[in-house]
Residue frames as qw, qx, qy, qz and C-alpha x, y, z in Angstrom:
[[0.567, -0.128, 0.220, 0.783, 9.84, 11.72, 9.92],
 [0.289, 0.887, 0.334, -0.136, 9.27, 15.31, 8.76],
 [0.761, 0.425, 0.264, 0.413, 10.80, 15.61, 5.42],
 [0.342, 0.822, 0.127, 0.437, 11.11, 19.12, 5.91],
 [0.468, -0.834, 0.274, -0.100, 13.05, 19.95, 9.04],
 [0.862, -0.100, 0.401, 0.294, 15.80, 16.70, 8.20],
 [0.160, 0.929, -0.154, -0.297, 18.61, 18.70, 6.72],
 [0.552, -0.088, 0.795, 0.236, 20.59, 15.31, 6.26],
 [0.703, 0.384, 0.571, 0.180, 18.26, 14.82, 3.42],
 [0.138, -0.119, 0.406, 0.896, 19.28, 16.08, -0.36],
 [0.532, 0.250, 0.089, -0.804, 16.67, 17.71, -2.27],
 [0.528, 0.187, -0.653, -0.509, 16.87, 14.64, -4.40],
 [0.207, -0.071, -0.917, 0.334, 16.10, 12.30, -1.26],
 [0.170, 0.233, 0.491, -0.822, 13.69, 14.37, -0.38],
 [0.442, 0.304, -0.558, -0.634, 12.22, 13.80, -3.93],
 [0.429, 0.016, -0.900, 0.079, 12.22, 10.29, -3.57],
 [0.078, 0.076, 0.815, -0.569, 10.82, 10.44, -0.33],
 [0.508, 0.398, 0.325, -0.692, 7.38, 12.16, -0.95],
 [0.581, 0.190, -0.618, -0.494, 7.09, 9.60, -4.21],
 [0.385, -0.107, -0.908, 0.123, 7.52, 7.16, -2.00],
 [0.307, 0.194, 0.396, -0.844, 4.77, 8.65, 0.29],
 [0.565, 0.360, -0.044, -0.741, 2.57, 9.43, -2.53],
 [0.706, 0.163, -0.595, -0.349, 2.65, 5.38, -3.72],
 [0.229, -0.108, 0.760, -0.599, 2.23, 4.22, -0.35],
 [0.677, 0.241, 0.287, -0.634, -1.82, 3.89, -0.60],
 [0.765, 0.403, -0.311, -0.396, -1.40, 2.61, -4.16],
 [0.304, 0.359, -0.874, 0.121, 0.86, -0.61, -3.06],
 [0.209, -0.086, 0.829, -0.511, -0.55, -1.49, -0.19],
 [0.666, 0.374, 0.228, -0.604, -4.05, -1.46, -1.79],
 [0.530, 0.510, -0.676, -0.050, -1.83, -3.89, -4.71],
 [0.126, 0.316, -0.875, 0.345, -0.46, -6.02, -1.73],
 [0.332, -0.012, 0.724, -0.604, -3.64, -6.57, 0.11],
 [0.594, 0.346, 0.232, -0.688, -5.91, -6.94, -2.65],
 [0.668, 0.624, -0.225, -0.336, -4.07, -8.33, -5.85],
 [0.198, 0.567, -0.799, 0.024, -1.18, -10.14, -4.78],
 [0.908, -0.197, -0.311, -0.201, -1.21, -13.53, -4.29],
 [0.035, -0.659, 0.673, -0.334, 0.84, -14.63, -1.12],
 [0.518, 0.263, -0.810, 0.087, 2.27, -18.11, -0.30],
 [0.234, 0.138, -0.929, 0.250, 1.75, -18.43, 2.67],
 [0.478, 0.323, 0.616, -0.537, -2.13, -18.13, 2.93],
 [0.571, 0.292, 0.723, 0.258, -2.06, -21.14, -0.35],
 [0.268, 0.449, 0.632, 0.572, -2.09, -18.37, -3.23],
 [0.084, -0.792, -0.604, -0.043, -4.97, -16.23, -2.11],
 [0.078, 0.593, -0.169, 0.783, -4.82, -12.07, -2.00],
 [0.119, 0.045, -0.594, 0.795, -4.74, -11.16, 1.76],
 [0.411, 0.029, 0.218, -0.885, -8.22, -9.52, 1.72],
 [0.628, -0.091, -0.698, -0.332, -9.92, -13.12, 0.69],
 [0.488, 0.031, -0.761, 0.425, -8.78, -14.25, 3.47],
 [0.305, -0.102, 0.359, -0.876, -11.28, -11.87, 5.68],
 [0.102, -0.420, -0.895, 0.107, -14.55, -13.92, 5.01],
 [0.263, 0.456, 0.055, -0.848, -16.14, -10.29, 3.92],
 [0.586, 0.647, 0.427, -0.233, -19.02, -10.14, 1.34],
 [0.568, -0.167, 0.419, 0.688, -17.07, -9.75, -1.55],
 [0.122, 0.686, 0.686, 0.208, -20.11, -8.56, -3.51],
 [0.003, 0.956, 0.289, -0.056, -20.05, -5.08, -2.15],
 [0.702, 0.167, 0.112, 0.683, -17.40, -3.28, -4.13],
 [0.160, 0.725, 0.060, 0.667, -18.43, 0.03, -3.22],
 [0.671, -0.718, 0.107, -0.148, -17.83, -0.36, 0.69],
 [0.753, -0.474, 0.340, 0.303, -14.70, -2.50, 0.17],
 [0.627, 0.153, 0.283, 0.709, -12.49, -2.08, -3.12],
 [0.273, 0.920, 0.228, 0.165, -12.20, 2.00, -3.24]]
């Protein structure tokens, strides 16, 4: 969707949008890493890989 050509949107939608953009990365990197999700017993998403956990500068940045 390009925010800027979509004359539907108000400037305040358009607001809104590019926050929501710009906290995109920062959820998902929340969801995959920190949350804990039911249906794989508790555990954050990225446990579930069977990755060295040890190397935090290749995987948590």
């Amino acid at each position: 969707m390009n925010i800027h050509n979509n004359a539907r949107l108000t400037f305040r939608g358009r607001e809104l949008l590019v926050k929501r953009i710009v906290e995109l990365p920062r959820w998902m990197h929340y969801y995959n890493w920190h949350r804990q999700h039911a249906e794989i017993d508790y555990q954050c998403p990225i446990n579930t890989l069977g990755i060295n956990m040890n190397n935090l500068l290749a995987l948590h940045n």
